[in-house]
DRENPA-3360 file (N, C-alpha, C; in nm, 2 decimals, always signed):
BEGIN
1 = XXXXXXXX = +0.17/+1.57/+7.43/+0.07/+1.54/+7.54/+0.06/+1.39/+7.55 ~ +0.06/+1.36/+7.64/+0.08/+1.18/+7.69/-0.08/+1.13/+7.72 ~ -0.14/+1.26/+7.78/-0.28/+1.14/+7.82/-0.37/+1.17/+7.69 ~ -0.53/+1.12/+7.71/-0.65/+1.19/+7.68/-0.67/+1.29/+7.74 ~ -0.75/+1.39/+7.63/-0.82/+1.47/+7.72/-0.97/+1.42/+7.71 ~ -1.00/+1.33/+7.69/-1.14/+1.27/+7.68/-1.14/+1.12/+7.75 ~ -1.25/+1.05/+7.81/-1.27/+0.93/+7.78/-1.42/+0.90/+7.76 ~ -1.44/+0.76/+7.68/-1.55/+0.75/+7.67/-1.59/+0.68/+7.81;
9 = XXXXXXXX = -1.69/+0.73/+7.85/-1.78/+0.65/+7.94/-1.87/+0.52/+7.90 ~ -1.84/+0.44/+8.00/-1.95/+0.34/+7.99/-1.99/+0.23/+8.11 ~ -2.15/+0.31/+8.08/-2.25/+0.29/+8.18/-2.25/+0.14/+8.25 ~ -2.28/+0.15/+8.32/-2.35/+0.01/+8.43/-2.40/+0.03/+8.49 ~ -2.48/-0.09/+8.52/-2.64/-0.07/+8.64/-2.61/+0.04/+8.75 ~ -2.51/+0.05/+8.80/-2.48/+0.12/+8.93/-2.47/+0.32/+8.85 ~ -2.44/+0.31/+8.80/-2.42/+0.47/+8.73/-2.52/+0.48/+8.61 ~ -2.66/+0.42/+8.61/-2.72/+0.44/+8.49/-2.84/+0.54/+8.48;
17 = XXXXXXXX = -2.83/+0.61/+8.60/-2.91/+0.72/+8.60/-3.05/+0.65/+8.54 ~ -3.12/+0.57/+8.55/-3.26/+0.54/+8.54/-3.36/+0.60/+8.62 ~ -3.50/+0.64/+8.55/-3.59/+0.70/+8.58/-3.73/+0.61/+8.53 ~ -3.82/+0.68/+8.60/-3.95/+0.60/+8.60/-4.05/+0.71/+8.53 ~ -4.09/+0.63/+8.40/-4.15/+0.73/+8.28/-4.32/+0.66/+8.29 ~ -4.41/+0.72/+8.28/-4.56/+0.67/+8.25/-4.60/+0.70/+8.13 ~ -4.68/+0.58/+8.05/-4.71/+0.61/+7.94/-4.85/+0.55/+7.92 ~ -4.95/+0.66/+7.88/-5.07/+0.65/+7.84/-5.13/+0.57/+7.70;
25 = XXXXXXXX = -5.12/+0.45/+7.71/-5.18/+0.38/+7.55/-5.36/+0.40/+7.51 ~ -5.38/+0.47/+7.57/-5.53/+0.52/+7.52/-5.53/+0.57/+7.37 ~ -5.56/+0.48/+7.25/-5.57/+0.55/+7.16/-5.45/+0.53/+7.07 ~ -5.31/+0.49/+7.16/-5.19/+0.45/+7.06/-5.22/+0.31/+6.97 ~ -5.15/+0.32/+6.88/-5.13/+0.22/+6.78/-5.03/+0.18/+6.87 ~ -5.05/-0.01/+6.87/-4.99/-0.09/+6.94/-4.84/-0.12/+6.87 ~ -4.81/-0.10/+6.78/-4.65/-0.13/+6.71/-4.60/+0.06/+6.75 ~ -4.63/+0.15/+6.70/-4.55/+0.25/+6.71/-4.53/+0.31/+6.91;
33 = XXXXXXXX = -4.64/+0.24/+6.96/-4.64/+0.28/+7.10/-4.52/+0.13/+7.17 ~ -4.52/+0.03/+7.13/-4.43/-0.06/+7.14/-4.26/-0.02/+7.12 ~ -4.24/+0.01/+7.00/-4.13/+0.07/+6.92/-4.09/+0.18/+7.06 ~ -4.14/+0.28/+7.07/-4.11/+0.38/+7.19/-4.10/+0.36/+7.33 ~ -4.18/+0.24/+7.33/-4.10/+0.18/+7.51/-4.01/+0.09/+7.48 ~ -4.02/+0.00/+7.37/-3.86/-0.08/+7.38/-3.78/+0.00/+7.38 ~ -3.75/+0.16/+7.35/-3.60/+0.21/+7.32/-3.61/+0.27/+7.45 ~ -3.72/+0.31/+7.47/-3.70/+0.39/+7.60/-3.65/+0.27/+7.72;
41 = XXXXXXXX = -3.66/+0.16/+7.72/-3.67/+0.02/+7.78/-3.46/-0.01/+7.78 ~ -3.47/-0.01/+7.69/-3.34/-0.04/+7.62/-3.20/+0.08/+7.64 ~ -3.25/+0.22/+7.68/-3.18/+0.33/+7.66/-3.13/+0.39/+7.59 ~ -3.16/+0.37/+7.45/-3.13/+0.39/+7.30/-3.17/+0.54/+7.31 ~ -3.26/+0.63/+7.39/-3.29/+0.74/+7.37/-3.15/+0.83/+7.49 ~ -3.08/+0.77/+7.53/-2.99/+0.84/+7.62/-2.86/+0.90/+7.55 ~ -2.78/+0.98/+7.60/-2.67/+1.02/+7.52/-2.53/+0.89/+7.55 ~ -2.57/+0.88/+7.70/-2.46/+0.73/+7.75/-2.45/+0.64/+7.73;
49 = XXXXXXXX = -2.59/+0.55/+7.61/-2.62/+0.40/+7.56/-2.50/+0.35/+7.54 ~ -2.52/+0.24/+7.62/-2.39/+0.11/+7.64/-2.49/-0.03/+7.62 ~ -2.48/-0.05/+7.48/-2.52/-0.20/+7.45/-2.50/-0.30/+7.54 ~ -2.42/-0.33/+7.61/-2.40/-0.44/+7.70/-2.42/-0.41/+7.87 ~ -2.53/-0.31/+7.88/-2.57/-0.25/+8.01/-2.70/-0.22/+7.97 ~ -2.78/-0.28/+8.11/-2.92/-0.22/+8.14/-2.89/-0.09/+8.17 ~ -2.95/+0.04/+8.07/-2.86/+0.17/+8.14/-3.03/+0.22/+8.08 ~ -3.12/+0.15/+8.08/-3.29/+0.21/+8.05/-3.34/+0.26/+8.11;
57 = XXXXXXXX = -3.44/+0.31/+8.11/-3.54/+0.32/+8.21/-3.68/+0.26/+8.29 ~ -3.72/+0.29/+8.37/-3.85/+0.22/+8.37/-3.97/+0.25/+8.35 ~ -4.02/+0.15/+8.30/-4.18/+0.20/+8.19/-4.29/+0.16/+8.30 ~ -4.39/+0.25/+8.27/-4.54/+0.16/+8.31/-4.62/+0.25/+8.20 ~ -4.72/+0.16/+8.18/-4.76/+0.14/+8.03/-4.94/+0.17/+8.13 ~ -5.01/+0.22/+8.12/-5.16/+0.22/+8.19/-5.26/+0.23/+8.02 ~ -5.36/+0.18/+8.11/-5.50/+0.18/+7.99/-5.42/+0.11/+7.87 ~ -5.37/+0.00/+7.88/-5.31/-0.14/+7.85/-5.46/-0.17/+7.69;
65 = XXXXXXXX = -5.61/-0.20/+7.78/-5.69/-0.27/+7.72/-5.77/-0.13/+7.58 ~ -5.68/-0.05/+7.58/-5.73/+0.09/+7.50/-5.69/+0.11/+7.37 ~ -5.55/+0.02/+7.32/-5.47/+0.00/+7.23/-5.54/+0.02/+7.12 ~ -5.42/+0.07/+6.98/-5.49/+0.05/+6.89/-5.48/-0.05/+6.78 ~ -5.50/-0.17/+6.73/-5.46/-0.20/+6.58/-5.51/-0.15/+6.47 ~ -5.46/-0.15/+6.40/-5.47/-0.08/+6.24/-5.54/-0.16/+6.13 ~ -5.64/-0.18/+6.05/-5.71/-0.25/+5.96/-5.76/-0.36/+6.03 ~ -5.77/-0.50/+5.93/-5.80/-0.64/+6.00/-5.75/-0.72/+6.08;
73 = XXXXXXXX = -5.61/-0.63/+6.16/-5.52/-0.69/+6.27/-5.59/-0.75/+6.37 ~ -5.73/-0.67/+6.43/-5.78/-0.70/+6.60/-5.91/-0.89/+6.53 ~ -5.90/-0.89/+6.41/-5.96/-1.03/+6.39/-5.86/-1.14/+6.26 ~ -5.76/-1.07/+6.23/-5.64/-1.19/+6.19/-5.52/-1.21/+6.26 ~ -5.49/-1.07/+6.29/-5.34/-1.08/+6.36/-5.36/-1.24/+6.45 ~ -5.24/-1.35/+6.46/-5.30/-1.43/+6.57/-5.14/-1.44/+6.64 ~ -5.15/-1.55/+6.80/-5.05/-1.52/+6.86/-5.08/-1.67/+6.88 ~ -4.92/-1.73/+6.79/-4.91/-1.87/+6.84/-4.75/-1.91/+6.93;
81 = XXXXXXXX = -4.80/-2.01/+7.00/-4.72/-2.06/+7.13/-4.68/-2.20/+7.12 ~ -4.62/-2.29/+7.16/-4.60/-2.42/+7.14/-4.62/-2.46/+7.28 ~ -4.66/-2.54/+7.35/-4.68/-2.63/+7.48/-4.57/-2.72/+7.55 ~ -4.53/-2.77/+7.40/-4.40/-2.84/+7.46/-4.47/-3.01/+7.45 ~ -4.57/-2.99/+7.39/-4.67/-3.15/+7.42/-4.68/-3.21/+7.26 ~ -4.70/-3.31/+7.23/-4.72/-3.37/+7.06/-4.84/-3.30/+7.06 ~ -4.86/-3.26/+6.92/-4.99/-3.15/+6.89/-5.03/-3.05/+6.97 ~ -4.97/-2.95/+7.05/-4.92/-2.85/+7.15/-4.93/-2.72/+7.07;
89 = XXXXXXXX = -4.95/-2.70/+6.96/-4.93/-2.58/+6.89/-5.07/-2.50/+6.93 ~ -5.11/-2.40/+6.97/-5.19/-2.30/+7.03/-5.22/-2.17/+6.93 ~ -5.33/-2.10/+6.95/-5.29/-1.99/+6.87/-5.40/-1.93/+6.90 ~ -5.42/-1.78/+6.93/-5.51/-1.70/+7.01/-5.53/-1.58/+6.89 ~ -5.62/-1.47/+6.85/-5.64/-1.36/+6.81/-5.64/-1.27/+6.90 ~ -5.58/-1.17/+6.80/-5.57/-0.99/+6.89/-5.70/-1.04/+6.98 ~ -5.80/-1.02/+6.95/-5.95/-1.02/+6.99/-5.95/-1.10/+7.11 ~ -5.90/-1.21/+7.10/-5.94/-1.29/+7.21/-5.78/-1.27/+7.30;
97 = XXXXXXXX = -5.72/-1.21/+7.28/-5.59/-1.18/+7.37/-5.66/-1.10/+7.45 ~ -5.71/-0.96/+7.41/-5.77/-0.86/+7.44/-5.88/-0.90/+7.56 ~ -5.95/-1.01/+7.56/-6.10/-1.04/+7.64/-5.98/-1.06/+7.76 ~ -5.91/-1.19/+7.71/-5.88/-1.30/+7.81/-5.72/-1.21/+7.88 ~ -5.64/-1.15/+7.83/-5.53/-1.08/+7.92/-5.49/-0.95/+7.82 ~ -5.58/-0.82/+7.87/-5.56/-0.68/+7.83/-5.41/-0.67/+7.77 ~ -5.34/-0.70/+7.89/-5.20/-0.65/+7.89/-5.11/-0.75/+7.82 ~ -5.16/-0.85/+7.78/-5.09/-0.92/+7.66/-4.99/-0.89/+7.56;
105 = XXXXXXXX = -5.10/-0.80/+7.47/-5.05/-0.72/+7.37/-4.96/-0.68/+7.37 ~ -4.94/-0.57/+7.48/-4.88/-0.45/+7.49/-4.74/-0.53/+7.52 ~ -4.71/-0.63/+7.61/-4.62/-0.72/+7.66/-4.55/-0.76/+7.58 ~ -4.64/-0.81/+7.45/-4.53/-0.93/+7.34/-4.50/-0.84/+7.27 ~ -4.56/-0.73/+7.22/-4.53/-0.63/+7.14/-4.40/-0.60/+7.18 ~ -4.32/-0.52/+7.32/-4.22/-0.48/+7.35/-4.14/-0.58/+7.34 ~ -4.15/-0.73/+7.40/-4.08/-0.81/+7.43/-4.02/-0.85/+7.29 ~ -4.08/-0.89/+7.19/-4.04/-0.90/+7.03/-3.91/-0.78/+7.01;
113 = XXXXXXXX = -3.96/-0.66/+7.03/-3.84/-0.55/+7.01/-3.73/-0.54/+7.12 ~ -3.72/-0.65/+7.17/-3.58/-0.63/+7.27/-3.52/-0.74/+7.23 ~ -3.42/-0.72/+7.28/-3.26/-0.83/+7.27/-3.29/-0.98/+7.32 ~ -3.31/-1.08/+7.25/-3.32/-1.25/+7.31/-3.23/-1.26/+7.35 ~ -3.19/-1.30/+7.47/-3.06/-1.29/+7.54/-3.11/-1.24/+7.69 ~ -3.01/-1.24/+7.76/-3.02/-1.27/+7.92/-3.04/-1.10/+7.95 ~ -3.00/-0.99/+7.87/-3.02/-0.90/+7.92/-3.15/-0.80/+7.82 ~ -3.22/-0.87/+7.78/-3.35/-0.86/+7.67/-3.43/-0.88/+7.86;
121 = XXXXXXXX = -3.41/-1.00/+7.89/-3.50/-1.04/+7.99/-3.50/-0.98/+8.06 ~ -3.35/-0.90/+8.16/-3.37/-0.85/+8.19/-3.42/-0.69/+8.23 ~ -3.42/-0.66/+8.11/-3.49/-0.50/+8.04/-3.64/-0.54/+8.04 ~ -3.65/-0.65/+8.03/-3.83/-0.70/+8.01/-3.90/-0.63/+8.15 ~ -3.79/-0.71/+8.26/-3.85/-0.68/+8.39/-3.88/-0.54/+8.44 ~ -3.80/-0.44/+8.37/-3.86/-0.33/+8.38/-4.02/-0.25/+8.35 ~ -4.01/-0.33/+8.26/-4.18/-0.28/+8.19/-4.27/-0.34/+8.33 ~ -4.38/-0.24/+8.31/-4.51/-0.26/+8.39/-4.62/-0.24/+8.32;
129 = XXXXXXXX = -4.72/-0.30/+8.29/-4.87/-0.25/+8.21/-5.00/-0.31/+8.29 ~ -5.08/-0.20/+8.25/-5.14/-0.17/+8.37/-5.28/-0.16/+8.28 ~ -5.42/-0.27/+8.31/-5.53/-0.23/+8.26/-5.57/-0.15/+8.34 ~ -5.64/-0.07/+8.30/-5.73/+0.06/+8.33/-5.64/+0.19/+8.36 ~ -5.68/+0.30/+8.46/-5.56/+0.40/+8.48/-5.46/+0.40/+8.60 ~ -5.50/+0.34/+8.67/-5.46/+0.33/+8.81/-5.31/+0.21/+8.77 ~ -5.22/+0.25/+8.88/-5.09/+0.15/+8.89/-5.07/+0.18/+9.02 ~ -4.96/+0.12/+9.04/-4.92/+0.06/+9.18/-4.77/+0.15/+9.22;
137 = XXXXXXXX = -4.72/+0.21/+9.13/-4.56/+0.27/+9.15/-4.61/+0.45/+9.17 ~ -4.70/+0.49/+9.21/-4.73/+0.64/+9.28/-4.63/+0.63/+9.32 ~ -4.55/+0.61/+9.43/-4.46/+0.62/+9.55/-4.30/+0.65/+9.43 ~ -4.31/+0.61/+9.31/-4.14/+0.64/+9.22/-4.20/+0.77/+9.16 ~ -4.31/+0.87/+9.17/-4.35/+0.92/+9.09/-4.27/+0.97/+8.94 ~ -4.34/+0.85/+8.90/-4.32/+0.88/+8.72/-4.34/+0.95/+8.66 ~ -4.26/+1.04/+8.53/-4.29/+1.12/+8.45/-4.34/+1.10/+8.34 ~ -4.49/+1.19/+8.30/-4.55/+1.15/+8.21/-4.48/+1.20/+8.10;
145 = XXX = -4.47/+1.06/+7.96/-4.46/+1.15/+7.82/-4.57/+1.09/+7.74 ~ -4.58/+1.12/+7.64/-4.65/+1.14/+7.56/-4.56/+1.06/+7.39 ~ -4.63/+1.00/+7.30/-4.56/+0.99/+7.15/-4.63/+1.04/+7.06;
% end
């Protein structure tokens, strides 16, 4: 026999069968509810995952400001930034992430668990989080899951 009788496939934007998933963070812990939209983000839950292809899906994340941390996280955890200026170093608490941008959290959290690199960024763009319940993507009607 001269040929395959198999080949492997491998996905690209144009054949990546993406779908539009909703996910409720009311109540999730913010690292295990993170962990499950980066992969879902990433398409590590598909049977076709091609590392070097956006072949993910798309997330929207609602009730953003509902999160949960675990122990003394929401008054030590802190989130430092640099400015780019001499003495520019910044640094914010869960707590005050939470007052001043709900959807923070939930953002750096995924963004940490994806790829640094041009197509990390572009998997970013997929995510959507959304304080309160309401969002804007009715019209893709998204499938709810649950973790």
């Amino acid at each position: 026999m001269d040929t395959l009788s198999y080949k492997t496939l491998s996905v690209n934007k144009e054949n990546a069968d993406k779908k539009w998933l909703l996910v409720d963070a009311e109540g999730q812990t913010l690292g295990r509810l993170a962990s499950e939209v980066a992969k879902r983000l990433r398409g590590k839950h598909k049977t076709n995952f091609t590392p070097h292809a956006d072949c993910g899906d798309y997330v929207i994340v609602i009730n953003a400001e509902k999160v949960v941390l675990t122990g003394n996280k929401m008054q030590n955890k802190e989130y430092q930034w640099f400015t780019g200026y001499p003495g520019g170093q910044r640094s914010r608490t869960a707590t005050e992430m939470l007052q001043r941008k709900p959807f923070a959290l939930v953002e750096e959290a995924v963004r940490g668990m994806l790829p640094k690199n041009r197509l990390g960024r572009e998997m970013f763009r997929n995510l959507h989080v959304f304080v309160g319940p309401d969002h804007k993507h009715e019209a893709q009607q998204p499938e709810t899951i649950s973790f």
